[in-house]
N, C-alpha and C positions, 0 to 999 in steps of 0.2 A: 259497396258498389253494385248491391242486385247481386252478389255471389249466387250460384248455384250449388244447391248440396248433390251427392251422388247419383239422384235421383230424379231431382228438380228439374224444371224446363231452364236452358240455359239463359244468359243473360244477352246481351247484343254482342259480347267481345267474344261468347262461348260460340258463337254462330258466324261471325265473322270470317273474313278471307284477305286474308292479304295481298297488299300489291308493292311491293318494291322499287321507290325510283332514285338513281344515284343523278341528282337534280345537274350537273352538267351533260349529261350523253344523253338527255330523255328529246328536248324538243326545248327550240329556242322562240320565242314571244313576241309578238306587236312588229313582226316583218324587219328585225333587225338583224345584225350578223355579228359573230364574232369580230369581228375586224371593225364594224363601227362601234361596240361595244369598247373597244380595244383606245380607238380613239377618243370617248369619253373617258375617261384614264379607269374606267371600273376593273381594269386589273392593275393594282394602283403597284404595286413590289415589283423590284427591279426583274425577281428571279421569274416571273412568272413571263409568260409567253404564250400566243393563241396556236390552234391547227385549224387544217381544213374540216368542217362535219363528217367528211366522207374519209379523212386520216383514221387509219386503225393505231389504237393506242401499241403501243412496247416497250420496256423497262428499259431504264436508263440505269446502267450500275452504279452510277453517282447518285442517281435517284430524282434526276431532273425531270424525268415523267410526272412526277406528282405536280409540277409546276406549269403543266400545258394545260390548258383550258378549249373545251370545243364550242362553250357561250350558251350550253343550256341554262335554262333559269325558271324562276318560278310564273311569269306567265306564260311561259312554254307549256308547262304541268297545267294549268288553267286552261288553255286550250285544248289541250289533249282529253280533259275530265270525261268527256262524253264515250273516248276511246276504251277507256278503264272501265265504266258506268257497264257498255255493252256487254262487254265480258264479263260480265258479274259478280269483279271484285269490288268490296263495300269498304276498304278502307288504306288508303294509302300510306305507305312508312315510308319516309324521304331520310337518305342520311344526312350529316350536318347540313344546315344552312346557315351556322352565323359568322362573323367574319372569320377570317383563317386566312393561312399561307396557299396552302397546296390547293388540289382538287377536291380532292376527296375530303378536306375539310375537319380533319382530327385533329386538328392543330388549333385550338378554339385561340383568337386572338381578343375579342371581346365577344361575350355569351350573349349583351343584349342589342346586337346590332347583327340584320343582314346583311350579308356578307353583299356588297355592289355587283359581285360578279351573278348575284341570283334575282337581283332587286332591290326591294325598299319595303318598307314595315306594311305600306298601303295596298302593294304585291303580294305581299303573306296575307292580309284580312283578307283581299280578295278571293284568291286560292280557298281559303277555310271556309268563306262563305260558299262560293260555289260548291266547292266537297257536300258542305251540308244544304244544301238546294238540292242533291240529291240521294239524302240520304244517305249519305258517306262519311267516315270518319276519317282522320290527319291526327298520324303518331311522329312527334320528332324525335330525334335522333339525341340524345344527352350524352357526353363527353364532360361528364365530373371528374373522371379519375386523373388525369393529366391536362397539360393545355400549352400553348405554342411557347417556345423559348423568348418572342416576341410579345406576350401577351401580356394584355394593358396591368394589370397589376403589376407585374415585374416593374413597369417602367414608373409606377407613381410608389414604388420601394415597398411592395406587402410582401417582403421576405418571408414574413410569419405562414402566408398562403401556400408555401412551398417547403423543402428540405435546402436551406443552404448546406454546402459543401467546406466552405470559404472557398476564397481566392475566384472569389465569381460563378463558383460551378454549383450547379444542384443536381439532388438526384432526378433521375430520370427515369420512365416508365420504361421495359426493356433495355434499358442503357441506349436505347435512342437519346443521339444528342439534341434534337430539337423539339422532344418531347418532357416537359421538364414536368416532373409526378406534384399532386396539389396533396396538401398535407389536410387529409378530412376528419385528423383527428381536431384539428383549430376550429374552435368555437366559432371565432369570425367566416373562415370560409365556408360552412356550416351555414349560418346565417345566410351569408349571400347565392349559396348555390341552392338552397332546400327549404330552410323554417323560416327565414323574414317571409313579413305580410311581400315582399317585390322582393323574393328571390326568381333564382332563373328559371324554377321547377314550375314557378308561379305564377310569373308574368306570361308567361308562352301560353300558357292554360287559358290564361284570364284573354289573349289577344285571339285564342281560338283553337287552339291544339287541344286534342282529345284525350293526349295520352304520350307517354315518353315509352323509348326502347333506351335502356338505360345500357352504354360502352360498357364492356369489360366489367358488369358488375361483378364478376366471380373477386378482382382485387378490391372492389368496396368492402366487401363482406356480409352475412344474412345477420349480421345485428344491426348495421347500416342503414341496412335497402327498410330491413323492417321500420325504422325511427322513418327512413325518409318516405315510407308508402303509410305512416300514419298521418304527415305530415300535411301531406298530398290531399289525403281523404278528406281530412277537419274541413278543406273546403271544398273540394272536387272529388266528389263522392264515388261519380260512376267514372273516371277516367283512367286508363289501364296504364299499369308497369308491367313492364316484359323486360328480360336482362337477357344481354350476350353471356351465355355460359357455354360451355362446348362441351359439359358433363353429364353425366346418366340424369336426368331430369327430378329425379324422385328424391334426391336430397336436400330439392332448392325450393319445396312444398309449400314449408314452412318459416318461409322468409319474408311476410309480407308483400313479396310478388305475385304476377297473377300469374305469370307464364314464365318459361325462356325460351329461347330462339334450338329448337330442340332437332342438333347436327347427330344426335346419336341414332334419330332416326332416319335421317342420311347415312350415315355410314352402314346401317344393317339392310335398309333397300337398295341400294346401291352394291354392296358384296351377292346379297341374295342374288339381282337382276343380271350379275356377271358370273353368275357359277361358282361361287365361293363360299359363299353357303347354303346350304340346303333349305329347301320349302319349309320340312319339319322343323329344322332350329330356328329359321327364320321364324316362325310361325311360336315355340315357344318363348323367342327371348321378346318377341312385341308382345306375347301376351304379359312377361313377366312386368315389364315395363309399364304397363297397362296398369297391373293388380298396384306393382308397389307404389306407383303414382297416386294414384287415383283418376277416376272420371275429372271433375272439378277443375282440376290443377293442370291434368295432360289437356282439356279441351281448348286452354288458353294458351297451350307452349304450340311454337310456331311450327310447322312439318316443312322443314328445311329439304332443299336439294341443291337448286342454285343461289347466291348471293355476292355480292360485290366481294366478296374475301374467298370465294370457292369458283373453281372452276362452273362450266354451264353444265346443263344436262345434256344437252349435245356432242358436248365433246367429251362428257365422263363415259356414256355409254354409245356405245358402238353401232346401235341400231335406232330406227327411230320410233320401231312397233316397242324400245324397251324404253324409251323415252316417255311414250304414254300410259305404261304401265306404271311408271315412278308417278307420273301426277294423278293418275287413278289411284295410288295408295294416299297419298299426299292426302286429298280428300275422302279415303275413305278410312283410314286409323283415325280414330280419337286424336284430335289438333286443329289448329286450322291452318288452313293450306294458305302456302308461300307463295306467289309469282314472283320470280325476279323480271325485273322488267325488259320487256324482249323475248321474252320464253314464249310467250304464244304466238312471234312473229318468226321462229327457227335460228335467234340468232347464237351464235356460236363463240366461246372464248375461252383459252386458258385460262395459267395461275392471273390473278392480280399484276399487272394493270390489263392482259389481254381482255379480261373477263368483263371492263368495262368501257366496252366499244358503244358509239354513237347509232341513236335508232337510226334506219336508213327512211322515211317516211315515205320515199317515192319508189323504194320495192317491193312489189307484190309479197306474200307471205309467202315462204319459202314452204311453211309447211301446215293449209289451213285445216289440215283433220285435226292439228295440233287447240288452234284457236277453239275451232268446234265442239273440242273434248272438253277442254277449260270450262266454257260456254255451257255447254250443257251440265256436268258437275255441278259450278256455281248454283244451276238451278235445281238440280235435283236436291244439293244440301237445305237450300229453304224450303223445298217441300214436304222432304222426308225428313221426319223429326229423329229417325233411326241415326244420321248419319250425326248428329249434333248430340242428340241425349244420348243415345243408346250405347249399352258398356260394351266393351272388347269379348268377345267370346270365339274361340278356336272351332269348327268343324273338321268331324275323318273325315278323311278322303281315302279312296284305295289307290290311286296314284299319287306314290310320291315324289314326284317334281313338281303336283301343283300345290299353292296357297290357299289353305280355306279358312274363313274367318267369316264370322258374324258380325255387326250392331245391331241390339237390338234391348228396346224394353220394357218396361214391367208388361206392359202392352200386346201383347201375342201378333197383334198385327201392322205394328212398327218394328220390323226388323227388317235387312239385308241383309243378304248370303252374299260374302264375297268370293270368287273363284281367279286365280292368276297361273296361268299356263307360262310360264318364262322360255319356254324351249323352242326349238325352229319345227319340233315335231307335234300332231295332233294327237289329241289325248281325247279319249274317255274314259270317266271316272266316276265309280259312285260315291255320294254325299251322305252321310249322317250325321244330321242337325242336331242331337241329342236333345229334344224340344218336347216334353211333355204334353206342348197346347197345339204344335202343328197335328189336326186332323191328317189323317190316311183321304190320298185320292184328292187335295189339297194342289190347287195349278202352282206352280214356282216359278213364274212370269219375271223372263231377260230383262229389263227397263231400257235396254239398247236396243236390240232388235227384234224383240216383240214376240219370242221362239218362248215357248212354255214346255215346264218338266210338270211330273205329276207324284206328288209322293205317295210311299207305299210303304208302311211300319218303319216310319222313321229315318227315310232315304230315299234321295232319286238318283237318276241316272243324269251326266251332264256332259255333252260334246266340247272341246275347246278345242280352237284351230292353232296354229303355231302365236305365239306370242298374244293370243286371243284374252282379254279378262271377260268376266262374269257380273252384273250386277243383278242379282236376284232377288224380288221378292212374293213370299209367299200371298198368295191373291185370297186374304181372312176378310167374308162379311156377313158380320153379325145379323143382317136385317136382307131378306131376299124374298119373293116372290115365290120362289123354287125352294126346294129344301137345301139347309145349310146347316152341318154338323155345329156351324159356331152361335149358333142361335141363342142360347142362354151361357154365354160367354163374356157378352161383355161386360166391362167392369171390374172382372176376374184377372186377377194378378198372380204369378207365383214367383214374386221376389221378396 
């Protein structure tokens, strides 16, 4: 699929950004309302029931929340495109869309039909088209491992597709009763979910999807995913697999996936940004993370913080100077960076179901330095090839409560110095790059506010204001007017 080796320039999915949208709470379509949706019978099961747009979701301990609907859909997502486009996310991942019980749509009832509550097959082309009108890609959401108690093979008797129990019961994914587990050791469902010429992996592909985020592959397994990302290729060469794994990234390399949705590096920015661990540990375990990975593998695992199964970033962290310090890592560690959708608008949610509240479209942003940052990252990553190619590499600092870390590569003047102040107090500190090719006397030019350091045998001095991050880079050019120590440089590698 255009893989990139360690070194190589990446491919379109190594450079990529993600945008996340849980397709009922995004934006509803063509001037309709839940409520007239409602009266078209498109929420066709008894148990289902609509809310107001402006209703904030909350758990129902029967579990009747999964059953409310706020009537977003997919030409909601179709209008909205230009919104996502500005922000300079290039590719959206929608969780399920095909029919289903609940909301959130894990409960696949038939894989090749959308779901009425989001639209119709002509609603999905359209969407895709539009995506790629500008230069966007559309990854859906795959739920092979399980599928609704409901779901259409149960009812035309493919017992085989499942584990019966007797006495009517089958196993179930988590011992959820209305999740009944699909048996992928069956040759037949095999066929129909992954290797027929019109399996489900295939028809999606073929009607316009770019790429799947495969549920729960960690209970597929990496002999699985591997069979079904060969499968994938024979016809759809460049299109991406990413799997839900929640585990250290570096073991799932070698599984025929391109990526996974990568929460361990949520959980080490996250502890870091609250005082729980330290700059330096922080600072070794993403390097280690980095090495045992690789470049390749870690540039396509997703840089998780918020997602429809995880609280938001607003309400995990306390402040909102440390809010934009997580999506300043997001994009700047080796991955590509996540939005959950709403994050650049301030919106705020606990566990699951709070966490997936309806956009408010007619309130201002609650927090536009928030959008801004997004905005601007998005474009520094297409500019700067440091932030895409460039390996993980650690910088001293002589203060330690800050984060220093590099991208940078073979290239002397494709790197970034990253600098992260997490504290309420200001710091100075000095830097050493450990950089054989950075010249002495060499500007180390902020890319945010335009303040320049100057180095001097291997180190500068650097201000940080409370909660302040750093994006630096060294200002290398080969070809000047004026004298320039890098003048018989270029070309010159030492990796």
């Amino acid at each position: 699929m255009g893989h990139d080796d360690e070194k190589g320039a990446p491919s379109f999915w190594g450079s990529a950004s993600i945008y996340q949208i849980f397709p009922d709470r995004f934006a509803i379509g063509k001037g309709v309302t839940a409520e007239d949706k409602y009266r078209e019978g498109r929420y066709p099961y008894p148990e289902q029931s609509i809310a107001r747009w402006t209703d904030a979701p909350y758990r129902n301990p029967k579990g009747g929340h999964q059953h409310r609907f706020w009537g977003g859909d997919l030409p909601g997502i179709t209008e909205k495109l230009d919104e996502i486009h500005a922000l300079g996310c290039d590719t959206l991942y929608l969780t399920p869309i095909f029919q289903a019980i609940t909301n959130h749509k894990y409960d696949t009832v038939d894989y090749f039909k959308i779901d009425p509550a989001f639209g119709t097959i002509d609603d999905f082309r359209e969407l895709c088209a539009e995506v790629h009108k500008r230069g966007m890609r559309l990854i859906l959401d795959g739920v092979f491992n399980h599928a609704s108690r409901q779901c259409l093979w149960l009812s035309e008797g493919r017992d085989e597709f499942f584990y019966p129990l007797g006495n009517g019961e089958y196993r179930c994914w988590e011992n959820i009763p209305h999740l009944v587990e699909i048996n992928l050791e069956n040759p037949a469902a095999q066929e129909v979910l992954f290797y027929g010429k019109n399996s489900v992996l295939k028809y999606w592909l073929r009607e316009g999807a770019d790429g799947w985020r495969i549920d729960c592959a960690h209970d597929l397994g990496p002999r699985l995913l591997e069979s079904i990302s060969h499968a994938m290729r024979a016809e759809f060469p460049e299109a991406l697999l990413v799997g839900e794994v929640w585990n250290y990234p570096a073991g799932w390399k070698n599984t025929g996936m391109d990526g996974i949705m990568n929460y361990t590096f949520q959980s080490v920015i996250y502890d870091f940004l609250r005082g729980i661990l330290s700059a330096g540990r922080t600072g070794a375990f993403l390097a280690d993370m980095a090495k045992d990975t690789g470049l390749a593998f870690l540039s396509r695992c997703w840089n998780m913080c918020s997602s429809h199964d995880v609280e938001r970033l607003g309400t995990v962290l306390p402040k909102e100077e440390l809010v934009r310090l997580a999506i300043v890592l997001q994009f700047a560690y080796p991955g590509t960076p996540f939005i959950y959708y709403g994050e650049e608008r301030g919106m705020m949610g606990g566990p699951d179901p709070e966490n997936r509240g309806a956009v408010n479209w007619e309130e201002p942003d609650r927090y536009p330095e928030r959008r801004a940052l997004i905005t601007r990252l998005n474009r520094l990553r297409k500019e700067k090839r440091a932030l895409t190619a460039g390996l993980f590499e650690l910088v001293t600092v002589s203060d330690e409560r800050v984060l220093g870390f590099k991208r940078r590569t073979a290239d002397v003047a494709e790197q970034l110095i990253v600098l992260i102040n997490p504290t309420p107090h200001p710091i100075e500190t000095r830097v050493y790059l450990k950089d054989g090719w950075v010249m002495g006397g060499t500007r180390i030019l902020d890319l945010d506010t335009g303040e320049a350091y100057r180095s001097s045998m291997e180190r500068f001095v650097a201000t940080l204001a409370p909660y302040q991050y750093r994006l630096l880079e060294p200002q290398v050019r080969y070809h000047s007017e004026r004298y320039t120590p890098y003048k018989r440089l270029e070309g010159l590698t030492d990796r």
